[in-house]
N, CA, C and O atoms as a MOPAC input file, in Angstrom:
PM7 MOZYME 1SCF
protein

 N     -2.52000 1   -29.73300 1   -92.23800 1
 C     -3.78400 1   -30.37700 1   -91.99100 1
 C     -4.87900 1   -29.32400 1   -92.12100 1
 O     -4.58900 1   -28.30000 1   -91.50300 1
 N     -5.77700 1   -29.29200 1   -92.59900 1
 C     -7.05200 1   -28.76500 1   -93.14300 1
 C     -7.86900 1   -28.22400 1   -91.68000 1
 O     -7.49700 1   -28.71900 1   -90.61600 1
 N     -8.73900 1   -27.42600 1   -91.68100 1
 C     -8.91800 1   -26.92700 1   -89.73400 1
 C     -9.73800 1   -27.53300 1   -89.54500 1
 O     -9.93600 1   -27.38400 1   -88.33900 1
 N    -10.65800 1   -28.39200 1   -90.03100 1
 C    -12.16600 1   -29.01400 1   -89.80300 1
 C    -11.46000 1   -30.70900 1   -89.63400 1
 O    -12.10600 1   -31.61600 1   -89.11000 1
 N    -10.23900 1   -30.86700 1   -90.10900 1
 C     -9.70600 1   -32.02500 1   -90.50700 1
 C     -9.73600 1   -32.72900 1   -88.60200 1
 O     -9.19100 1   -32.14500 1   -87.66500 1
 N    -10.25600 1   -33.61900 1   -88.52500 1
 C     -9.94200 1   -34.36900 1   -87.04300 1
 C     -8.58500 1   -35.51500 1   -87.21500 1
 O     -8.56100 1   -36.21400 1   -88.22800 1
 N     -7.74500 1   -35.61800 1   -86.41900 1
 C     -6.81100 1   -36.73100 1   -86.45800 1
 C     -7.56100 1   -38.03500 1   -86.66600 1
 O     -8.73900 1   -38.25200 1   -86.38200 1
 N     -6.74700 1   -38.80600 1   -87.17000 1
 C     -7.29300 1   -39.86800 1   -87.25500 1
 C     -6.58600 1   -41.10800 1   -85.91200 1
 O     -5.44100 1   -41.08800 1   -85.46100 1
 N     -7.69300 1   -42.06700 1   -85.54800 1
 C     -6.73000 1   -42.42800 1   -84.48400 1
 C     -6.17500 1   -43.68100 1   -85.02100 1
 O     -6.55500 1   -44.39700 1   -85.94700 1
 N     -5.14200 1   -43.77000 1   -84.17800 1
 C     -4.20300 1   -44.91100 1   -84.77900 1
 C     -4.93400 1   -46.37400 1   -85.17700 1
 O     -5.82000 1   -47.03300 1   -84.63500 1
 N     -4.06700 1   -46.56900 1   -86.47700 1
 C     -5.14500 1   -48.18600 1   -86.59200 1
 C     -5.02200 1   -49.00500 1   -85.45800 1
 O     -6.05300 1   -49.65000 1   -85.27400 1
 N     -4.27100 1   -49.18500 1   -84.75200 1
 C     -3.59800 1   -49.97700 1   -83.46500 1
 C     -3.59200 1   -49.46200 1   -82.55800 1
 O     -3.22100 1   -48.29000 1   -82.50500 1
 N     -4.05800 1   -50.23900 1   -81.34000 1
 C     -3.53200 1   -49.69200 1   -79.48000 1
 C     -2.79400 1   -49.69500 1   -80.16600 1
 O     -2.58700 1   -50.22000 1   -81.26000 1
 N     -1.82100 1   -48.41300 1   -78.86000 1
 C     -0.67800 1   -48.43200 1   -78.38600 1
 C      0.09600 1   -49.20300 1   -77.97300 1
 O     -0.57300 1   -50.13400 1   -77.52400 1
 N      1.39800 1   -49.45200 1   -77.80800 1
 C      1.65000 1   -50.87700 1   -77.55400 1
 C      2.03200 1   -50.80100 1   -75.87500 1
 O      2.08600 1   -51.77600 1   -75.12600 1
 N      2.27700 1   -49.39700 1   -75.50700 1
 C      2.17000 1   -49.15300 1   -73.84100 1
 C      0.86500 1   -49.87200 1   -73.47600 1
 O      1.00500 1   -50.67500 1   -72.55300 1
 N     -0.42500 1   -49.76900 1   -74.00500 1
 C     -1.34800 1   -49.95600 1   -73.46200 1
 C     -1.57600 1   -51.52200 1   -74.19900 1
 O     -2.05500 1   -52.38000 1   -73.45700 1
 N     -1.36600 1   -51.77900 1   -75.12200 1
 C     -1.19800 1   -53.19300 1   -75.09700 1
 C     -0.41400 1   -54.24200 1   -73.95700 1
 O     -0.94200 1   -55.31200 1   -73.65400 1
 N      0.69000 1   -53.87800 1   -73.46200 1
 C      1.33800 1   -53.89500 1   -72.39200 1
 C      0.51100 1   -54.24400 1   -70.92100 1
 O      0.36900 1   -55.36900 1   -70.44300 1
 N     -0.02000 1   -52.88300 1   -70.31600 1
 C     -0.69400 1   -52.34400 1   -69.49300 1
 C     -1.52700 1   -53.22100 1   -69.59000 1
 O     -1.38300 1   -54.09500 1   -68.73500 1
 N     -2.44100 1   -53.38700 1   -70.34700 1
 C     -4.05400 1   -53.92500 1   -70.28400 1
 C     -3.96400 1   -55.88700 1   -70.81300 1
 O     -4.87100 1   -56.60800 1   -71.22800 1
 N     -2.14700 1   -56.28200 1   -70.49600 1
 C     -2.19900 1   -57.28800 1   -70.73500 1
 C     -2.98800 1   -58.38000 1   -71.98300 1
 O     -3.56900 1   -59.46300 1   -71.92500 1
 N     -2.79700 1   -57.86200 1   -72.57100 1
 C     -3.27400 1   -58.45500 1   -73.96300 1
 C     -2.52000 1   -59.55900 1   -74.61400 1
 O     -1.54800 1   -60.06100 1   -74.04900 1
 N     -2.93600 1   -59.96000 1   -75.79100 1
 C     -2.10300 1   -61.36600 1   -76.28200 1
 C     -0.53700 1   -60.34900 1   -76.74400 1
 O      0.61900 1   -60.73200 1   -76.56200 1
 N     -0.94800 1   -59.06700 1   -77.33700 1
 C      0.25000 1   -58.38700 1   -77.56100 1
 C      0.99100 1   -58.15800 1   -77.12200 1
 O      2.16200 1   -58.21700 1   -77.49800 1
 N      0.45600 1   -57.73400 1   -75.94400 1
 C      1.36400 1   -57.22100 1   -75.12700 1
 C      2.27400 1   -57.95500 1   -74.63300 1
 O      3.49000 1   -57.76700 1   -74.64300 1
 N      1.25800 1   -59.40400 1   -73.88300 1
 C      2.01800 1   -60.22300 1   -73.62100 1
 C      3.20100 1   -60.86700 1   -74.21500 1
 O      4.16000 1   -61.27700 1   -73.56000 1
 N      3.07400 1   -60.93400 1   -75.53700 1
 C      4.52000 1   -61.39100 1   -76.67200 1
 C      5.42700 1   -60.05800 1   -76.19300 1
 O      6.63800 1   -60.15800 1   -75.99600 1
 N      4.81100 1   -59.00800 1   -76.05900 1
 C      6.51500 1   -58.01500 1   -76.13500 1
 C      6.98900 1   -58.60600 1   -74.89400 1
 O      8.05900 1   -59.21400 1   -74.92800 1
 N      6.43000 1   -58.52500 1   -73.95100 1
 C      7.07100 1   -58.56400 1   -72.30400 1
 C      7.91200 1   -59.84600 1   -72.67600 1
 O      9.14000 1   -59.87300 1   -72.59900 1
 N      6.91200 1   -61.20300 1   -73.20100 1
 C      7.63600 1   -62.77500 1   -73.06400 1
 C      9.44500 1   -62.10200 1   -74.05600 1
 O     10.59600 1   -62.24100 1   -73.64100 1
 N      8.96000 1   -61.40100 1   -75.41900 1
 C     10.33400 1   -61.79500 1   -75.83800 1
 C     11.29800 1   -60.31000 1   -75.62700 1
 O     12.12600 1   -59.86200 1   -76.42000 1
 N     10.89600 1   -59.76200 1   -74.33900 1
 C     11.93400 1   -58.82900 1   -73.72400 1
 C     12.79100 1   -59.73300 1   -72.42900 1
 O     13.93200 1   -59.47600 1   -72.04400 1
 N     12.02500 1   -60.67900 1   -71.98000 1
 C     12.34300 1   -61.60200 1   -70.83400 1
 C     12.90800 1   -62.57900 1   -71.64800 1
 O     14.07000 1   -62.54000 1   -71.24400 1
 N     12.88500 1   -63.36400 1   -72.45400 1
 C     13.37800 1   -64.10300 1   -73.36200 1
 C     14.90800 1   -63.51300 1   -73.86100 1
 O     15.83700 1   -64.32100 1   -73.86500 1
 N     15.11100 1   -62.38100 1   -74.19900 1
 C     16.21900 1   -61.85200 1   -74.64200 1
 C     17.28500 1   -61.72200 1   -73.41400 1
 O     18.49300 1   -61.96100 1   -73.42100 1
 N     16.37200 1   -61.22900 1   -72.26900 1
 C     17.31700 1   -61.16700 1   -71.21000 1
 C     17.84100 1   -62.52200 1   -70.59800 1
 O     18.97700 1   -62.75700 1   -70.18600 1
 N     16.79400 1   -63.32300 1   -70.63500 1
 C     17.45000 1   -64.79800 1   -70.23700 1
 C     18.32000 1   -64.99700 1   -70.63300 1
 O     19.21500 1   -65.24200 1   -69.82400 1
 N     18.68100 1   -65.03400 1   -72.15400 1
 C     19.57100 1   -65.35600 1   -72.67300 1
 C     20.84400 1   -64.50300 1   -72.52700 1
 O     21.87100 1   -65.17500 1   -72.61800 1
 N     20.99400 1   -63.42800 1   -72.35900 1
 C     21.93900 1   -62.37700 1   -71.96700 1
 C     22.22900 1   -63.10000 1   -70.35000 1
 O     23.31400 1   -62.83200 1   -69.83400 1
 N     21.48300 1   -63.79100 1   -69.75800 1
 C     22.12900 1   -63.97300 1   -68.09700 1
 C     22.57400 1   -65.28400 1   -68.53600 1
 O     23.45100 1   -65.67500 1   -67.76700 1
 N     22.36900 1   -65.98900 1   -69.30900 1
 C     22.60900 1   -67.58600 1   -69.58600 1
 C     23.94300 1   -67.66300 1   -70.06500 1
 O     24.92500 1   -68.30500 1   -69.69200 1
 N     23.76500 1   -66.94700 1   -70.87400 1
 C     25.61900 1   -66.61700 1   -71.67500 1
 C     26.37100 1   -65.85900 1   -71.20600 1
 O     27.45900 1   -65.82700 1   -71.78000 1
 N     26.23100 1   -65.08800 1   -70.22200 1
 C     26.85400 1   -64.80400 1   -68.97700 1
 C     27.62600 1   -65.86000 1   -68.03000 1
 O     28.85400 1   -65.94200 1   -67.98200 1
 N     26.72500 1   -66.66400 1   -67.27700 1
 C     26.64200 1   -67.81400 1   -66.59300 1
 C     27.28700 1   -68.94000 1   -67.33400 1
 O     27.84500 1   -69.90300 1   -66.80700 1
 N     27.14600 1   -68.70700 1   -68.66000 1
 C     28.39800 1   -70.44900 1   -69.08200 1
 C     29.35700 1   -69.44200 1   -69.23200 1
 O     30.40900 1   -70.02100 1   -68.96400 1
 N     29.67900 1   -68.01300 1   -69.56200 1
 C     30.97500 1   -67.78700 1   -69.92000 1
 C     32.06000 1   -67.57600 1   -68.23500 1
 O     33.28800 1   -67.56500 1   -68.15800 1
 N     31.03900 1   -67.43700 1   -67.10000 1
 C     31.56800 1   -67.62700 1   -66.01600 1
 C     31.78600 1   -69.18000 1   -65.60400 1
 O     32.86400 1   -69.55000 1   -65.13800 1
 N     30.78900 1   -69.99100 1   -65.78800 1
 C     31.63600 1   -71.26200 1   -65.87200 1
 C     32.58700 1   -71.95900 1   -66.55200 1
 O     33.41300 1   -72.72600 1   -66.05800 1
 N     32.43000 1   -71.63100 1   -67.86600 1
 C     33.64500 1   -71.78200 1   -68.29100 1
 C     35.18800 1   -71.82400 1   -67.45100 1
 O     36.01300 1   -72.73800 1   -67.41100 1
 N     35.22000 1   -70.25200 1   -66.71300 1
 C     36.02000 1   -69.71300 1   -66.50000 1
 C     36.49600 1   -70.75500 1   -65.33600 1
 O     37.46700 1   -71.45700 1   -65.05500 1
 N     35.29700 1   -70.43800 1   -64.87200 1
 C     35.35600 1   -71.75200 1   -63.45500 1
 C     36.54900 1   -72.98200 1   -63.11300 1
 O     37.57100 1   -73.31000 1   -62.50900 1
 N     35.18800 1   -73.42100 1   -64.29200 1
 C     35.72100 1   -74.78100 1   -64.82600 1
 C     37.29600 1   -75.10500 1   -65.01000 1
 O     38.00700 1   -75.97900 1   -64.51300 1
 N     37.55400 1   -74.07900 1   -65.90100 1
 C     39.06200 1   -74.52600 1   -66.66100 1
 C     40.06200 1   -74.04300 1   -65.12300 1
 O     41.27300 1   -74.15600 1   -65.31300 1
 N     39.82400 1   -73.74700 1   -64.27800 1
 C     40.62000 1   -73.43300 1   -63.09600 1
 C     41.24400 1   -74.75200 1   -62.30200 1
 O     42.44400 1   -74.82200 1   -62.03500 1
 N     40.49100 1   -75.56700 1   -62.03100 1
 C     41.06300 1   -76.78400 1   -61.74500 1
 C     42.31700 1   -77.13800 1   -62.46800 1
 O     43.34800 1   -77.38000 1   -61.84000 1
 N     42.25200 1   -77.18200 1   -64.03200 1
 C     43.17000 1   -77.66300 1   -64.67500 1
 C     44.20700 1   -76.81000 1   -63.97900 1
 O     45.00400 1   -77.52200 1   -63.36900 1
 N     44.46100 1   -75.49700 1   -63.87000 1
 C     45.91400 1   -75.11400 1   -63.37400 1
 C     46.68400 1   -76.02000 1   -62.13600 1
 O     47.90800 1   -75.96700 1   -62.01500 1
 N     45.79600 1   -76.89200 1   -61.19400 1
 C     46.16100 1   -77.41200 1   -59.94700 1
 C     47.40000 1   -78.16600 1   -60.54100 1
 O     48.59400 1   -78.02900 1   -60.27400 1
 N     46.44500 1   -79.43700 1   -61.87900 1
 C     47.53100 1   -80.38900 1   -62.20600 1
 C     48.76400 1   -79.58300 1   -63.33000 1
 O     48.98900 1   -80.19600 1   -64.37300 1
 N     49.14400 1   -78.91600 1   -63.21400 1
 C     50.43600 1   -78.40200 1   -63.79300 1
 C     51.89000 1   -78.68300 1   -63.17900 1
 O     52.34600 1   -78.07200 1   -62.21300 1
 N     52.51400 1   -79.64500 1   -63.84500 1
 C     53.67600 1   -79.79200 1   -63.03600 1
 C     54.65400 1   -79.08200 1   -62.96900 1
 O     54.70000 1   -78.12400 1   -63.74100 1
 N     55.67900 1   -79.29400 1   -62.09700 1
 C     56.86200 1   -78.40800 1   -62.00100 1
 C     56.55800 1   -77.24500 1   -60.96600 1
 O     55.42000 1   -77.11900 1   -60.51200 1
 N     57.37200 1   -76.57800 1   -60.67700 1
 C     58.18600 1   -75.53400 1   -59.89900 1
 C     57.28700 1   -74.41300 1   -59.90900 1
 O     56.80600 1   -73.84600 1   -58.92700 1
 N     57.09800 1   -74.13400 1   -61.23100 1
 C     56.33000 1   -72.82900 1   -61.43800 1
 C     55.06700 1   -73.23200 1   -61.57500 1
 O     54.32200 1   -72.45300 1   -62.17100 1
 N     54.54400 1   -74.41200 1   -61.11900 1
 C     52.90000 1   -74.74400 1   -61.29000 1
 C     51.86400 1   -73.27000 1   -60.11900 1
 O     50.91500 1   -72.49000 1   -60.19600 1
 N     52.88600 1   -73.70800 1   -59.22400 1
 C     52.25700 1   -73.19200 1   -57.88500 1
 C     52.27300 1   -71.81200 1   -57.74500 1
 O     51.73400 1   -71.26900 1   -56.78100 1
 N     52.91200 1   -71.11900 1   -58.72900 1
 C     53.19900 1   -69.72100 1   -58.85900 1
 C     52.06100 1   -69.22200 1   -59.58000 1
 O     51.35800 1   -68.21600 1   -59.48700 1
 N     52.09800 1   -70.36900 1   -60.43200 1
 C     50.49900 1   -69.69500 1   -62.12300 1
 C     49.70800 1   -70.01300 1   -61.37000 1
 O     48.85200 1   -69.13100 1   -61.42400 1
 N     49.36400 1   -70.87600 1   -60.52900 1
 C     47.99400 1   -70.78000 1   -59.95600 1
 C     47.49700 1   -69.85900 1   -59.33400 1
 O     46.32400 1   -69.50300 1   -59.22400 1
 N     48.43400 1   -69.46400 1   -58.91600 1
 C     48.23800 1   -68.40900 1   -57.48800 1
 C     48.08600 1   -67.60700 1   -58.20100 1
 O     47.26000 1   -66.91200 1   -57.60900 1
 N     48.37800 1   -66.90800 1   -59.56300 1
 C     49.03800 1   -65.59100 1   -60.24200 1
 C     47.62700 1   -65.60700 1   -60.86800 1
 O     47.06100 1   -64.57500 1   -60.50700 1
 N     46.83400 1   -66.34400 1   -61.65000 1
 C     45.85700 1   -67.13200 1   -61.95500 1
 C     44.36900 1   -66.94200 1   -61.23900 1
 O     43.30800 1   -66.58200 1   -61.75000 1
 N     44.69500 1   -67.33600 1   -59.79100 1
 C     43.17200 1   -66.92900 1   -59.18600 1
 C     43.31300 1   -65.51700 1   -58.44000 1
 O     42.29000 1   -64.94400 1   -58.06400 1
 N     44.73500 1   -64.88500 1   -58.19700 1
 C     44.37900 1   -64.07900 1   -57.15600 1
 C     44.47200 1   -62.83700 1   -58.65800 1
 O     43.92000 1   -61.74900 1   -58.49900 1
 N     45.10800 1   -63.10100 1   -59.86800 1
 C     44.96200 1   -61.51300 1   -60.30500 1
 C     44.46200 1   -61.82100 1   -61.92400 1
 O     43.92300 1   -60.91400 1   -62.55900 1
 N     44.59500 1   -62.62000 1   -62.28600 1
 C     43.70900 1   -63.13500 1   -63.83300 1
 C     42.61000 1   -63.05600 1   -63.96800 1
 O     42.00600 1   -62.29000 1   -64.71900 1
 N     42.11700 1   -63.98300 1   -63.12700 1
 C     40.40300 1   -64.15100 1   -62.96600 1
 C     39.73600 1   -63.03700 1   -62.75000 1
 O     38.69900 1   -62.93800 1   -63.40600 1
 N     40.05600 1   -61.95600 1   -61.87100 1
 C     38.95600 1   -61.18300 1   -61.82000 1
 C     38.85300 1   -59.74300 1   -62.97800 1
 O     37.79900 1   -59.10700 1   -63.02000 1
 N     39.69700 1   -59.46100 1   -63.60600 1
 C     39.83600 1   -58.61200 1   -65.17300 1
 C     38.45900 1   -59.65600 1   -65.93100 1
 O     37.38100 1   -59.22400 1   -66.33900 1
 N     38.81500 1   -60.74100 1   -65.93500 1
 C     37.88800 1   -61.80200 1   -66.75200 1
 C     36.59900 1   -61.47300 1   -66.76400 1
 O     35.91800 1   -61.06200 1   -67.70400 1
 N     36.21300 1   -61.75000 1   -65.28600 1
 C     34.83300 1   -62.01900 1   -64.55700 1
 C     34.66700 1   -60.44700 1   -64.92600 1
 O     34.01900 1   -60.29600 1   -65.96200 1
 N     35.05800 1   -59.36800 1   -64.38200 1
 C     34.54600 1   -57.79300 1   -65.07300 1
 C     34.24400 1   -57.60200 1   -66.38000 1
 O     33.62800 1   -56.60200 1   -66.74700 1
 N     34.59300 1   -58.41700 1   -67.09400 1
 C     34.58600 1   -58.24300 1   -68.10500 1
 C     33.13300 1   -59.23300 1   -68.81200 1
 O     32.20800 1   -58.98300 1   -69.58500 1
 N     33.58500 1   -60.39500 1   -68.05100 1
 C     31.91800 1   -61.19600 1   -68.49000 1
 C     30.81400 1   -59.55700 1   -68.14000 1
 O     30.17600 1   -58.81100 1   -68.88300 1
 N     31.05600 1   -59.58900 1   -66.68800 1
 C     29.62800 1   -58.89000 1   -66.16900 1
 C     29.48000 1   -57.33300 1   -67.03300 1
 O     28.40400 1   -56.77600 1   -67.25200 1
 N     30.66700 1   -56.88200 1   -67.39200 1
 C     30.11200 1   -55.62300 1   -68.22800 1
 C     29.56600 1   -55.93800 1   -69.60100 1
 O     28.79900 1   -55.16600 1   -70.17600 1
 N     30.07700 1   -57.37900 1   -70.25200 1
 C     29.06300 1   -57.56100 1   -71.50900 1
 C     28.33400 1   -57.74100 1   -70.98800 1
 O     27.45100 1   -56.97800 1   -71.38100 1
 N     27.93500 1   -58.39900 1   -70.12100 1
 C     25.97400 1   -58.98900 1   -69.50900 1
 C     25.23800 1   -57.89400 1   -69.14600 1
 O     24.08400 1   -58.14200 1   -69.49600 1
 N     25.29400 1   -56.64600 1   -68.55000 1
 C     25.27400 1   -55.67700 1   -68.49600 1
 C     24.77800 1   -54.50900 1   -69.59500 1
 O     23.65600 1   -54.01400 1   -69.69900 1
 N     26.27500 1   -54.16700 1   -70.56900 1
 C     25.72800 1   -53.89500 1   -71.75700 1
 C     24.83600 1   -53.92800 1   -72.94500 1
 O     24.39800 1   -53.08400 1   -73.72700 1
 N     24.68300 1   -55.74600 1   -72.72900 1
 C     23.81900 1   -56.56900 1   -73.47100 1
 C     22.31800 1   -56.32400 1   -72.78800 1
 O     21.46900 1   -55.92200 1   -73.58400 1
 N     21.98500 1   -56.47500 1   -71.71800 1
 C     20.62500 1   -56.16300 1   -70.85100 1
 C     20.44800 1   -54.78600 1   -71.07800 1
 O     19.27100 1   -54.43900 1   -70.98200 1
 N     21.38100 1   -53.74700 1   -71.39300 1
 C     20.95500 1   -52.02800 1   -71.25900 1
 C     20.38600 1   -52.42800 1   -72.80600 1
 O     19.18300 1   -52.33600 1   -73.04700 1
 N     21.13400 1   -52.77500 1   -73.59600 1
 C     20.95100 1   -52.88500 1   -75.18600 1
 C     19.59200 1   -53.26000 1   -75.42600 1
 O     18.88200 1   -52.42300 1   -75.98300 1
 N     18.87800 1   -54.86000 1   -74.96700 1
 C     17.98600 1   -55.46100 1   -74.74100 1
 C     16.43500 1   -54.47100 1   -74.70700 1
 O     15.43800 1   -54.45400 1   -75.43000 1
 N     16.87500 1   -53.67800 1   -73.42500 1
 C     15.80000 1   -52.54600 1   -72.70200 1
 C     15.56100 1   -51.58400 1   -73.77800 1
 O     14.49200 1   -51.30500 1   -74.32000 1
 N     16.96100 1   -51.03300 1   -74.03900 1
 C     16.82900 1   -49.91000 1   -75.24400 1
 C     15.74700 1   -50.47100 1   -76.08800 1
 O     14.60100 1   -50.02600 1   -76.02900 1
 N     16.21700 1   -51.78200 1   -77.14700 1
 C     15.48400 1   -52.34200 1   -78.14200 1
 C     14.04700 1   -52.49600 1   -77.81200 1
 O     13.33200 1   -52.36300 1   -78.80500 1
 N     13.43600 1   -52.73100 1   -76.74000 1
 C     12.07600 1   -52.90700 1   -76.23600 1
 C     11.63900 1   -51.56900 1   -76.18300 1
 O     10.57100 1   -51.15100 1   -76.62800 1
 N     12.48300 1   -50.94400 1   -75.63800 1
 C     11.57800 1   -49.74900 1   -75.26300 1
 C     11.69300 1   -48.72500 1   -76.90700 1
 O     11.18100 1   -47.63700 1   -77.16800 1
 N     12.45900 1   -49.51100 1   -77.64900 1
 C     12.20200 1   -48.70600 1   -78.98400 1
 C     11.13100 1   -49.07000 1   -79.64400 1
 O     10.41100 1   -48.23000 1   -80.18400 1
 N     10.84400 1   -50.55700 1   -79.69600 1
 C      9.82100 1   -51.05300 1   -80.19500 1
 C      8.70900 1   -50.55500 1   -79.65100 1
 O      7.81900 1   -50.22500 1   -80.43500 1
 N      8.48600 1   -50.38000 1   -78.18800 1
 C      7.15300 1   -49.87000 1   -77.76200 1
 C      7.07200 1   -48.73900 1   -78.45000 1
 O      6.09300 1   -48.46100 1   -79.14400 1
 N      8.53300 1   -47.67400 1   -78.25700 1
 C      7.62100 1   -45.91900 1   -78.55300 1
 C      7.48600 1   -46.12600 1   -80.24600 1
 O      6.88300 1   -45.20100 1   -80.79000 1
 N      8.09200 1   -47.49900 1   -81.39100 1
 C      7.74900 1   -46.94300 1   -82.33800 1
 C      6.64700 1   -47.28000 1   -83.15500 1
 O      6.14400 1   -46.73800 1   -84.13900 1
 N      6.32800 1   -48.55400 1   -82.35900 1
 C      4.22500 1   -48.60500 1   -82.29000 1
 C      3.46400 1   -47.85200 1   -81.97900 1
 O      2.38700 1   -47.78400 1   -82.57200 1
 N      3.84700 1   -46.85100 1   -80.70900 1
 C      3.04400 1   -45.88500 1   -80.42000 1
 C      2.83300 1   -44.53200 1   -81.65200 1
 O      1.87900 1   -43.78500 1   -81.87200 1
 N      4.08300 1   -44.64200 1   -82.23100 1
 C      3.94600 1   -43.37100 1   -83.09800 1
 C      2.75300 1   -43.21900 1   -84.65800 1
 O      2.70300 1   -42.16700 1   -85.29600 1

């Protein structure tokens, strides 16, 4: 850069301060950072109901060994499952944050 040369300032706020100072911009990042996460807790929440759900069915299982899978079923199946929903929901929300907060610093640059 030339020594008399002044920076030029960005054609655009920042998008921190788009953010901050609540703007129509800003406001879209926040709505579709909350938007993304909804959906990361939503698909969470049916893949735990799901899980739910299909549990009843073990009750009506007939025979001898019904009463064994059930038991085998809620006391040591289900919860590997459910850890496993909550670390994708989890992963997916860290992922989410990352992506936002990439988008902010790479407006700012």
């Amino acid at each position: 850069m030339p020594r008399g040369a002044r920076p030029r300032p960005p054609a655009h706020a920042p998008a921190r301060s788009e953010i901050s100072e609540q703007t129509t911009l800003g406001t879209t990042y926040v709505r579709s950072l909350m938007r993304s996460q909804l959906r990361a807790g939503l698909g969470a929440l049916v893949a735990l109901a799901l899980l739910v759900a299909t549990l009843p069915l073990l009750f009506m299982l007939p025979g001898r060994h019904g009463g064994t899978l059930v038991w085998a079923a809620l006391g040591v199946a289900v919860y590997p499952v459910m850890w496993l929903i909550a670390r994708r929901y989890v992963r997916r929300a860290e992922r989410n944050e990352a992506d936002f907060t990439g988008l902010v610093a790479d407006r700012e640059a």
